[in-house]
mmCIF entry with sequence, helices, sheets and N, C-alpha, C, O atoms, coordinates in Angstrom:
data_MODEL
# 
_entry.id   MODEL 
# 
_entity.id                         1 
_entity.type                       polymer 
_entity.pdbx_number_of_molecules   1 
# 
_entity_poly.entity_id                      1 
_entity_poly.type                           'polypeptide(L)' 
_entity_poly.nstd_linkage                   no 
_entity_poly.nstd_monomer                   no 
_entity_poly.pdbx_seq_one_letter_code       
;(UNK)(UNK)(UNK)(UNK)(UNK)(UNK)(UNK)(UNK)(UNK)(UNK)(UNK)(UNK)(UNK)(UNK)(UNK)(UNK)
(UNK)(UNK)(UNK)(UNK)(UNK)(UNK)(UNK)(UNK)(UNK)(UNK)(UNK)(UNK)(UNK)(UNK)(UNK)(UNK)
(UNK)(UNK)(UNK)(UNK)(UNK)(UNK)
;
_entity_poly.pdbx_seq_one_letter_code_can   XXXXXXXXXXXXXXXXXXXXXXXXXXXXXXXXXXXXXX 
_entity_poly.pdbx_strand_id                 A 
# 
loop_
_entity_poly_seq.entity_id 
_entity_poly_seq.num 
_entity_poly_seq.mon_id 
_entity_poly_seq.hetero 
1 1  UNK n 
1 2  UNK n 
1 3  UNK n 
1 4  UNK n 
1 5  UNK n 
1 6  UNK n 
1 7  UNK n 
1 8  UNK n 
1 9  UNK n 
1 10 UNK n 
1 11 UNK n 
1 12 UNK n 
1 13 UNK n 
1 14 UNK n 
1 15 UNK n 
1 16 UNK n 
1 17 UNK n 
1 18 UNK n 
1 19 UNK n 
1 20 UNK n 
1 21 UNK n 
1 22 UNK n 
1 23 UNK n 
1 24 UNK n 
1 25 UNK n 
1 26 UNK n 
1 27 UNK n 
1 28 UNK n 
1 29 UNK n 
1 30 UNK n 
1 31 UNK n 
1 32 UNK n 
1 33 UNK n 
1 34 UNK n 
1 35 UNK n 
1 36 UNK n 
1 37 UNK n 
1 38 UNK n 
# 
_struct_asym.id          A 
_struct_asym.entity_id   1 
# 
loop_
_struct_conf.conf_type_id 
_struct_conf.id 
_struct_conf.pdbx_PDB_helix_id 
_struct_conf.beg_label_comp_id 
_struct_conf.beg_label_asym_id 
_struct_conf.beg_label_seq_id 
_struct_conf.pdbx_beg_PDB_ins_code 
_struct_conf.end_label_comp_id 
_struct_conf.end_label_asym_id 
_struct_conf.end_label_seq_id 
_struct_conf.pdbx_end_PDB_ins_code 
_struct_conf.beg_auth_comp_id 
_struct_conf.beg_auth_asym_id 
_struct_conf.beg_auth_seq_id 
_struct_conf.end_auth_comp_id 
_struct_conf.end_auth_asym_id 
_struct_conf.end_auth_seq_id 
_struct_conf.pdbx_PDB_helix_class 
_struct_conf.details 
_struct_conf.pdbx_PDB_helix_length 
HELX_P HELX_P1 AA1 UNK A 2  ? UNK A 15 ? UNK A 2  UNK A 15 1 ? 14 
HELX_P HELX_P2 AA2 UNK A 26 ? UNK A 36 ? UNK A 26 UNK A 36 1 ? 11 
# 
_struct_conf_type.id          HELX_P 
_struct_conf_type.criteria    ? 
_struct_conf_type.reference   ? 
# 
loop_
_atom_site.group_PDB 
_atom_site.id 
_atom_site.type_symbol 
_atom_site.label_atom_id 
_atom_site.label_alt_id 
_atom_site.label_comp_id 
_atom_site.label_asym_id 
_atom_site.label_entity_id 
_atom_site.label_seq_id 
_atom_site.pdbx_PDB_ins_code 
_atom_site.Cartn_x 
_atom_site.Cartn_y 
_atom_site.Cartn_z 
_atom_site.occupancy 
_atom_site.B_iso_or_equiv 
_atom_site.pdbx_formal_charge 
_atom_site.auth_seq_id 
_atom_site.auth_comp_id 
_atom_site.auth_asym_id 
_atom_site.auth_atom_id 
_atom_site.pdbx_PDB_model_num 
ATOM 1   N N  . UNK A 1 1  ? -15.591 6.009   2.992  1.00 0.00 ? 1  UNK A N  1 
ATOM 2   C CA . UNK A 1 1  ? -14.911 5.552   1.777  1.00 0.00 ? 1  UNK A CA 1 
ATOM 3   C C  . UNK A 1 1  ? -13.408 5.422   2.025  1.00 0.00 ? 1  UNK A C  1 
ATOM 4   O O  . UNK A 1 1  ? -12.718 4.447   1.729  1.00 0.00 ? 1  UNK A O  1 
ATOM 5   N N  . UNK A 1 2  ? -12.837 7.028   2.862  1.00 0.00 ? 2  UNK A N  1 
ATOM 6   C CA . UNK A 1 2  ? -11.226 6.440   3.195  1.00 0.00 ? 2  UNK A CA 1 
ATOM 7   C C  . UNK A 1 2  ? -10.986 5.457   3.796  1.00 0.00 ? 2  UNK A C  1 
ATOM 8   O O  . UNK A 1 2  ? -9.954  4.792   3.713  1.00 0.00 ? 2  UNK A O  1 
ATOM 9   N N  . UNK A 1 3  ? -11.923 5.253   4.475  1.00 0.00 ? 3  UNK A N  1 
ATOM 10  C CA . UNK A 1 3  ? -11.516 3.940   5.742  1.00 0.00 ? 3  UNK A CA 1 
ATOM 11  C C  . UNK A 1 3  ? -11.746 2.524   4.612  1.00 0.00 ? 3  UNK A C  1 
ATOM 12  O O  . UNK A 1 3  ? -10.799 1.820   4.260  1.00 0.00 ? 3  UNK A O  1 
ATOM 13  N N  . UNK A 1 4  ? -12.850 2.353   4.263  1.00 0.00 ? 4  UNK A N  1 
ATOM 14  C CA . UNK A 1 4  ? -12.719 0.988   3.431  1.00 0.00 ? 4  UNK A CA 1 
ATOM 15  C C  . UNK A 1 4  ? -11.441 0.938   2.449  1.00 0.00 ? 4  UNK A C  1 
ATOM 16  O O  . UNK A 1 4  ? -10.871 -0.142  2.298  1.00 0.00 ? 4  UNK A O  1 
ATOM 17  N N  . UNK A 1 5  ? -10.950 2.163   1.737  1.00 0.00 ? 5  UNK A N  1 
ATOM 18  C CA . UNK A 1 5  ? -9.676  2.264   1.057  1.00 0.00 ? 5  UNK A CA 1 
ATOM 19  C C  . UNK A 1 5  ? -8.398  2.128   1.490  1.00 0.00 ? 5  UNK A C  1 
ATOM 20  O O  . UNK A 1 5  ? -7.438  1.846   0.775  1.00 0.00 ? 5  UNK A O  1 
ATOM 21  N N  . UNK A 1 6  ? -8.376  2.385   2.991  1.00 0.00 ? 6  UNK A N  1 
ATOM 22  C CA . UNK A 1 6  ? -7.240  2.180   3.244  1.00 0.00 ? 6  UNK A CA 1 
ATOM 23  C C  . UNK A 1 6  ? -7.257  0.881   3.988  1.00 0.00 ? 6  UNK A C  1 
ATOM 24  O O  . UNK A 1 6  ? -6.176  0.672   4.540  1.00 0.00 ? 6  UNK A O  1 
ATOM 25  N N  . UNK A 1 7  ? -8.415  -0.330  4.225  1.00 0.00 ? 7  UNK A N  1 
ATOM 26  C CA . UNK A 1 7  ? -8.294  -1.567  4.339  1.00 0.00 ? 7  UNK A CA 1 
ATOM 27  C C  . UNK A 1 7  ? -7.642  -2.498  3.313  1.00 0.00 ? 7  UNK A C  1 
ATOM 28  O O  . UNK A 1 7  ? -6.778  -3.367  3.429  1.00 0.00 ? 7  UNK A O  1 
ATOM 29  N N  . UNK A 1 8  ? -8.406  -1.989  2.171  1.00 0.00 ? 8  UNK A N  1 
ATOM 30  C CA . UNK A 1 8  ? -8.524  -2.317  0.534  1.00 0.00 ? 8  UNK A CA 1 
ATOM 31  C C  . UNK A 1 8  ? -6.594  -2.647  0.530  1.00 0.00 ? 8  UNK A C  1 
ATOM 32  O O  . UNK A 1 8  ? -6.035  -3.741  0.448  1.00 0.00 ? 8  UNK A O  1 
ATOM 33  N N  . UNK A 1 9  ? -5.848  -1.015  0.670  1.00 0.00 ? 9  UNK A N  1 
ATOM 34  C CA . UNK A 1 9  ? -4.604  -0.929  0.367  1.00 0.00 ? 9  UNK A CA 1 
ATOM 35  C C  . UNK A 1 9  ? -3.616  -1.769  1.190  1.00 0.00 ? 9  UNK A C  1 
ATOM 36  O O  . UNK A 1 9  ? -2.566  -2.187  0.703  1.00 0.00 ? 9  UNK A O  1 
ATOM 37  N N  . UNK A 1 10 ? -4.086  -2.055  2.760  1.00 0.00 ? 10 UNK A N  1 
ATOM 38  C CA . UNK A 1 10 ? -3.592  -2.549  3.697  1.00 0.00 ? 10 UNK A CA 1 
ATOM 39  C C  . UNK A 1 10 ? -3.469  -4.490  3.020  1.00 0.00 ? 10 UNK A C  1 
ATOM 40  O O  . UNK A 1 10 ? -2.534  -5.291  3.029  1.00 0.00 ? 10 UNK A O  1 
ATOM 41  N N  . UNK A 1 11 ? -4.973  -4.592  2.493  1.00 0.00 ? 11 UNK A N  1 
ATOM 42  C CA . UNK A 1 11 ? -4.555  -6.229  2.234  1.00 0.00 ? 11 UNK A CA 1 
ATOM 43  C C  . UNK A 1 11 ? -4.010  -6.418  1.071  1.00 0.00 ? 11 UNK A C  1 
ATOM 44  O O  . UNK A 1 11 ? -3.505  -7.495  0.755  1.00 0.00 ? 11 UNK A O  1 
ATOM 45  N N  . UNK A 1 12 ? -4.059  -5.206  0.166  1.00 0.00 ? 12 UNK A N  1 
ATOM 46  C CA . UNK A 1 12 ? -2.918  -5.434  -0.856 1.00 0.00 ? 12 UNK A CA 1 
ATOM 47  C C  . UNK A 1 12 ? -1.753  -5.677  -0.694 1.00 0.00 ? 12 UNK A C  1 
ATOM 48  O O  . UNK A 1 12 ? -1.270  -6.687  -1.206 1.00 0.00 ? 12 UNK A O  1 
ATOM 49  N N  . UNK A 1 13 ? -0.764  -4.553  0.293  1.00 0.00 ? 13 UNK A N  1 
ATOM 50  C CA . UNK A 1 13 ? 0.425   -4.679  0.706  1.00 0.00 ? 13 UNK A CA 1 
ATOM 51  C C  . UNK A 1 13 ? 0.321   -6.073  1.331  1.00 0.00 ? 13 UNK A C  1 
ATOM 52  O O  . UNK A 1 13 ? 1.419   -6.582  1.106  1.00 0.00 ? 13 UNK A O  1 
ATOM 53  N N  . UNK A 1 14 ? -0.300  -6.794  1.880  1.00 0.00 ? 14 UNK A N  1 
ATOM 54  C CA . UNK A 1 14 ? 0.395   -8.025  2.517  1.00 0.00 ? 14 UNK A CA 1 
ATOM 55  C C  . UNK A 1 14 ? 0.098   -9.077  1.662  1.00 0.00 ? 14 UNK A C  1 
ATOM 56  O O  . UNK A 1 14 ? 0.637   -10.177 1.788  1.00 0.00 ? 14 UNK A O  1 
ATOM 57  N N  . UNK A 1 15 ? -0.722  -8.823  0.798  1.00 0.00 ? 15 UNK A N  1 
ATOM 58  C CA . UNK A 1 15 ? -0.906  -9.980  -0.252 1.00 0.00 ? 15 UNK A CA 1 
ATOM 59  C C  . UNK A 1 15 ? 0.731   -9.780  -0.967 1.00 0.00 ? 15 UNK A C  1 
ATOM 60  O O  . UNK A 1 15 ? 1.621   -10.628 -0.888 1.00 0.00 ? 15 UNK A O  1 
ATOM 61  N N  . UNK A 1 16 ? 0.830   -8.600  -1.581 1.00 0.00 ? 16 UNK A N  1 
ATOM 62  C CA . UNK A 1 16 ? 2.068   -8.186  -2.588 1.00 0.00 ? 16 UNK A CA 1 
ATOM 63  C C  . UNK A 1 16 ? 3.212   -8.251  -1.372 1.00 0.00 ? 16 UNK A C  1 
ATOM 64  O O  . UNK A 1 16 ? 4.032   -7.470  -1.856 1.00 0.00 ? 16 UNK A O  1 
ATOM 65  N N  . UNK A 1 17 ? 3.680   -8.598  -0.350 1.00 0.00 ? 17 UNK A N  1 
ATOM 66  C CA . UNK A 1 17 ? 4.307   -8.584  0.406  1.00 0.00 ? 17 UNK A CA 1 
ATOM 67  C C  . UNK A 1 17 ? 4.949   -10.106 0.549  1.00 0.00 ? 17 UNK A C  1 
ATOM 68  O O  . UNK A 1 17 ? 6.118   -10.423 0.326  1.00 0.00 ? 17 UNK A O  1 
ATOM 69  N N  . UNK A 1 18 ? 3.915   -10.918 0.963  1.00 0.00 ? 18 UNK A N  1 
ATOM 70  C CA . UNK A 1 18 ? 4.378   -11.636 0.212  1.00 0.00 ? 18 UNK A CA 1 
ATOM 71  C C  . UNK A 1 18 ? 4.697   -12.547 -1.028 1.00 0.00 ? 18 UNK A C  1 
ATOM 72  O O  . UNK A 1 18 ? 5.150   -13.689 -1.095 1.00 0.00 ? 18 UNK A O  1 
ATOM 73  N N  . UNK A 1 19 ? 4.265   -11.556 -2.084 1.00 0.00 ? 19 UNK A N  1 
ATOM 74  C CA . UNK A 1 19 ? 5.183   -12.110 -3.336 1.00 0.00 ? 19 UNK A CA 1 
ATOM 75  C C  . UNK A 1 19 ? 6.757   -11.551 -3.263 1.00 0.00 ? 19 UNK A C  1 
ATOM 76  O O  . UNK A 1 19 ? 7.853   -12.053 -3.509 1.00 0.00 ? 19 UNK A O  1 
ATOM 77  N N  . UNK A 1 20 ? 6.365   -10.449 -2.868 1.00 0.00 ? 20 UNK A N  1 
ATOM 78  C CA . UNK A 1 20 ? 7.658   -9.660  -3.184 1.00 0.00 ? 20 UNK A CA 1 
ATOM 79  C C  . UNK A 1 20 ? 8.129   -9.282  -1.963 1.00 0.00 ? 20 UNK A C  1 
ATOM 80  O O  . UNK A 1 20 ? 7.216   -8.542  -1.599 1.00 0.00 ? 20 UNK A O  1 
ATOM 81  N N  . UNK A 1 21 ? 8.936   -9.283  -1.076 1.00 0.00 ? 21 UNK A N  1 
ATOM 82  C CA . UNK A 1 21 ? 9.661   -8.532  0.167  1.00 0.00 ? 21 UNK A CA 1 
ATOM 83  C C  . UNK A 1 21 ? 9.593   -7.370  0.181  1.00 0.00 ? 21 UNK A C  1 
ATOM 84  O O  . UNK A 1 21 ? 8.997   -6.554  0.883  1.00 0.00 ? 21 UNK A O  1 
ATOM 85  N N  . UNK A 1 22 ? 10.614  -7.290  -1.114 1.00 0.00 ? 22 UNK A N  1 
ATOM 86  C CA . UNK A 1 22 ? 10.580  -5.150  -1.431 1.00 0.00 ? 22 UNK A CA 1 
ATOM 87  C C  . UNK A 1 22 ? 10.140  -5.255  -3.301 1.00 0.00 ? 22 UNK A C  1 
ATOM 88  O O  . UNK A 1 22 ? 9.756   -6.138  -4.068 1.00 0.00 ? 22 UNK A O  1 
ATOM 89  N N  . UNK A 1 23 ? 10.511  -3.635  -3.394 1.00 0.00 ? 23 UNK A N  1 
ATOM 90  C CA . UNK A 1 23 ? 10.475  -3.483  -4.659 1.00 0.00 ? 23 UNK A CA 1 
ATOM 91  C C  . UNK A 1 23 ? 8.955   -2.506  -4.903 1.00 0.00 ? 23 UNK A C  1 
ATOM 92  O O  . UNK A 1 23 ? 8.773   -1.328  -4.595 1.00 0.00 ? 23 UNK A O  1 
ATOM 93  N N  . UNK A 1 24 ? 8.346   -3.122  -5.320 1.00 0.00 ? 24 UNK A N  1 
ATOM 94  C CA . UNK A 1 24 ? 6.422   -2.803  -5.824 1.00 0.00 ? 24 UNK A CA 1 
ATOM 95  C C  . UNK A 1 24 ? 6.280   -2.136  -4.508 1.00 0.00 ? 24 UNK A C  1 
ATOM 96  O O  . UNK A 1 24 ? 6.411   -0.918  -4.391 1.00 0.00 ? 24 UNK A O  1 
ATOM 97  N N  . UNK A 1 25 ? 5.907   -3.237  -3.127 1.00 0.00 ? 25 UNK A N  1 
ATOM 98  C CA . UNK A 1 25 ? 5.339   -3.610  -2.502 1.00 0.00 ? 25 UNK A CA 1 
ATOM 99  C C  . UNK A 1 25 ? 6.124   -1.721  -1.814 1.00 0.00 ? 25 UNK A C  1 
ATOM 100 O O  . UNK A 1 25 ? 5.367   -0.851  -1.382 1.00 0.00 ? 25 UNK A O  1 
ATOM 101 N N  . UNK A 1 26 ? 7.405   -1.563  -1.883 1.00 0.00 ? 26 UNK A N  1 
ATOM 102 C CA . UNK A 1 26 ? 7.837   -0.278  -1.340 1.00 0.00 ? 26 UNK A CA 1 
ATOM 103 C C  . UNK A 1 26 ? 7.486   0.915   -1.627 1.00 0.00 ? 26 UNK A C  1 
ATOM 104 O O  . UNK A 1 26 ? 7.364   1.972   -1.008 1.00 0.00 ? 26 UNK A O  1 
ATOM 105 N N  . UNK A 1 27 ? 7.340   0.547   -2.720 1.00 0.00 ? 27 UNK A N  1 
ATOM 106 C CA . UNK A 1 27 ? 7.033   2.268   -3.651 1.00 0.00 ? 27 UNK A CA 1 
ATOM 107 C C  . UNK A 1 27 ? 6.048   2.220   -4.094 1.00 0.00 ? 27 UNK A C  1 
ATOM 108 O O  . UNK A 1 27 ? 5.815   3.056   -4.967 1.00 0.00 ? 27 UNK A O  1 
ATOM 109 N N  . UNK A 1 28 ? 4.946   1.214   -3.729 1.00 0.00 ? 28 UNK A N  1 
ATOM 110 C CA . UNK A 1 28 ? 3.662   1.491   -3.492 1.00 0.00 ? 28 UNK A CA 1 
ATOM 111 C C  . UNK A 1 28 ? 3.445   1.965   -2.140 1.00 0.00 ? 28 UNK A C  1 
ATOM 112 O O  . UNK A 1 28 ? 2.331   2.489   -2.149 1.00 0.00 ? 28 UNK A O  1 
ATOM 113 N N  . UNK A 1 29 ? 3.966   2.046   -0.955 1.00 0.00 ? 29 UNK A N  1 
ATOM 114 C CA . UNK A 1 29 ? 4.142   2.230   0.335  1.00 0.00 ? 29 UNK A CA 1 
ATOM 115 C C  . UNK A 1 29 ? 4.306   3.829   0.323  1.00 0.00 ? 29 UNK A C  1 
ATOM 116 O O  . UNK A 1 29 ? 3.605   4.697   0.843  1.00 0.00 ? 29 UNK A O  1 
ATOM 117 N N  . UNK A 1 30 ? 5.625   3.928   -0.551 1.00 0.00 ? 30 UNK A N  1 
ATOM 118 C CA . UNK A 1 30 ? 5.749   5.246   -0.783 1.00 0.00 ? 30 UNK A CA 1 
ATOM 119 C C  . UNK A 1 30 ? 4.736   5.965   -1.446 1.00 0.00 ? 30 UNK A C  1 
ATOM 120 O O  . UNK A 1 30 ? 4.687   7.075   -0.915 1.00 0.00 ? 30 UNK A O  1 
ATOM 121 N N  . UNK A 1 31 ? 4.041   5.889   -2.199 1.00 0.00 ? 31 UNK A N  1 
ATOM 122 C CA . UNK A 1 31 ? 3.273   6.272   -3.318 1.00 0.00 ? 31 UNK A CA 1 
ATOM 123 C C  . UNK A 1 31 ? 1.894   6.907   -2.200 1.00 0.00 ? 31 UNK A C  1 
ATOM 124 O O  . UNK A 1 31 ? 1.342   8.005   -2.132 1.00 0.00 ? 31 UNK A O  1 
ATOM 125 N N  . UNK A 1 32 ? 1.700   5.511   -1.375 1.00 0.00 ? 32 UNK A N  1 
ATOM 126 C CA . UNK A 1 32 ? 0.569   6.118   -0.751 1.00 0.00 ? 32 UNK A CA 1 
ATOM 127 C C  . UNK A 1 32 ? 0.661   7.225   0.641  1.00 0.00 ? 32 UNK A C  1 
ATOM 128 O O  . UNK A 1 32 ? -0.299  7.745   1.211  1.00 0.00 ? 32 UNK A O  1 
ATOM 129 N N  . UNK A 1 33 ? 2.001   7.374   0.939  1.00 0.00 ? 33 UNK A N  1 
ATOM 130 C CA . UNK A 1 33 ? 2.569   8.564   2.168  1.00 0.00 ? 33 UNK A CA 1 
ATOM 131 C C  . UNK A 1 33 ? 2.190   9.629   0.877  1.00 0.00 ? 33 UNK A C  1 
ATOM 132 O O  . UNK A 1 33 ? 1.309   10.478  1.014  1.00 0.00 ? 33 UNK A O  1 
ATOM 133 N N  . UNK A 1 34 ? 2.868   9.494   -0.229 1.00 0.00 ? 34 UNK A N  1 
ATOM 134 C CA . UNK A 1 34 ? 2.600   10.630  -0.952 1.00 0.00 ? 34 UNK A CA 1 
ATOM 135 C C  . UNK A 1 34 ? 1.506   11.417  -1.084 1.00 0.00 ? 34 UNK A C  1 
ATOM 136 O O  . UNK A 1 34 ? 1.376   12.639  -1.013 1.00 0.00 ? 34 UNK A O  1 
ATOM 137 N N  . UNK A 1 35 ? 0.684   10.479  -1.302 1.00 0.00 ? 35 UNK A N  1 
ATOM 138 C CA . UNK A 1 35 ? -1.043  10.630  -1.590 1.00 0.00 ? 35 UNK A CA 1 
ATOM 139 C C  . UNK A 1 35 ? -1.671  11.451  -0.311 1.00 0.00 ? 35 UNK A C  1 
ATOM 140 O O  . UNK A 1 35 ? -2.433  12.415  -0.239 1.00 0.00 ? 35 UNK A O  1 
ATOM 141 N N  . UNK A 1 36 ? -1.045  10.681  0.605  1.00 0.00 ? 36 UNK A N  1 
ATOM 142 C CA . UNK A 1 36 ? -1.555  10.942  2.401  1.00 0.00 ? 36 UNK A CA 1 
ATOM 143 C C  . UNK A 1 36 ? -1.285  12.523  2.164  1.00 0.00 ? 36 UNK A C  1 
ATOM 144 O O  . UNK A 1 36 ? -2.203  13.263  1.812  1.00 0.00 ? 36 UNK A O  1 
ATOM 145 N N  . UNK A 1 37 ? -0.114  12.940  2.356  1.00 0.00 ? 37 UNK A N  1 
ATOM 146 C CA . UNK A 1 37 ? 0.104   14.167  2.627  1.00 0.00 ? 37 UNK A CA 1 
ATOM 147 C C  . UNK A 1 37 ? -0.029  14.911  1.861  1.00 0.00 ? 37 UNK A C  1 
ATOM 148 O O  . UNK A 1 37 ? 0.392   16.033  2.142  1.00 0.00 ? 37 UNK A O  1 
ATOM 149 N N  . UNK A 1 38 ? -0.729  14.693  0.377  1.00 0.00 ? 38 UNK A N  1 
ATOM 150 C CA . UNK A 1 38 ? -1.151  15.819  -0.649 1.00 0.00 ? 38 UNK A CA 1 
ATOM 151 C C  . UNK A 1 38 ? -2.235  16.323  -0.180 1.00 0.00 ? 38 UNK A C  1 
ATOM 152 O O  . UNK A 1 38 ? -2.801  17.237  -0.780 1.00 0.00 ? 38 UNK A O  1 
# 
């Protein structure tokens, strides 16, 4: 399940990557280190 989730999150960021450069696309980045190391 982690592994398909963290594909899932991987083609999000590059979909939202390029809409956006930064912003979302960062602190969703951040959000998920957060998650990682809880």
């Amino acid at each position: 399940m982690s592994k398909k989730k963290r594909e899932e999150e991987r083609a999000w960021k590059a979909r939202k990557k390029n809409q956006q450069p930064h912003g979302k696309v960062k602190a969703f980045a951040e959000l998920v280190e957060g998650t990682e190391k809880t």
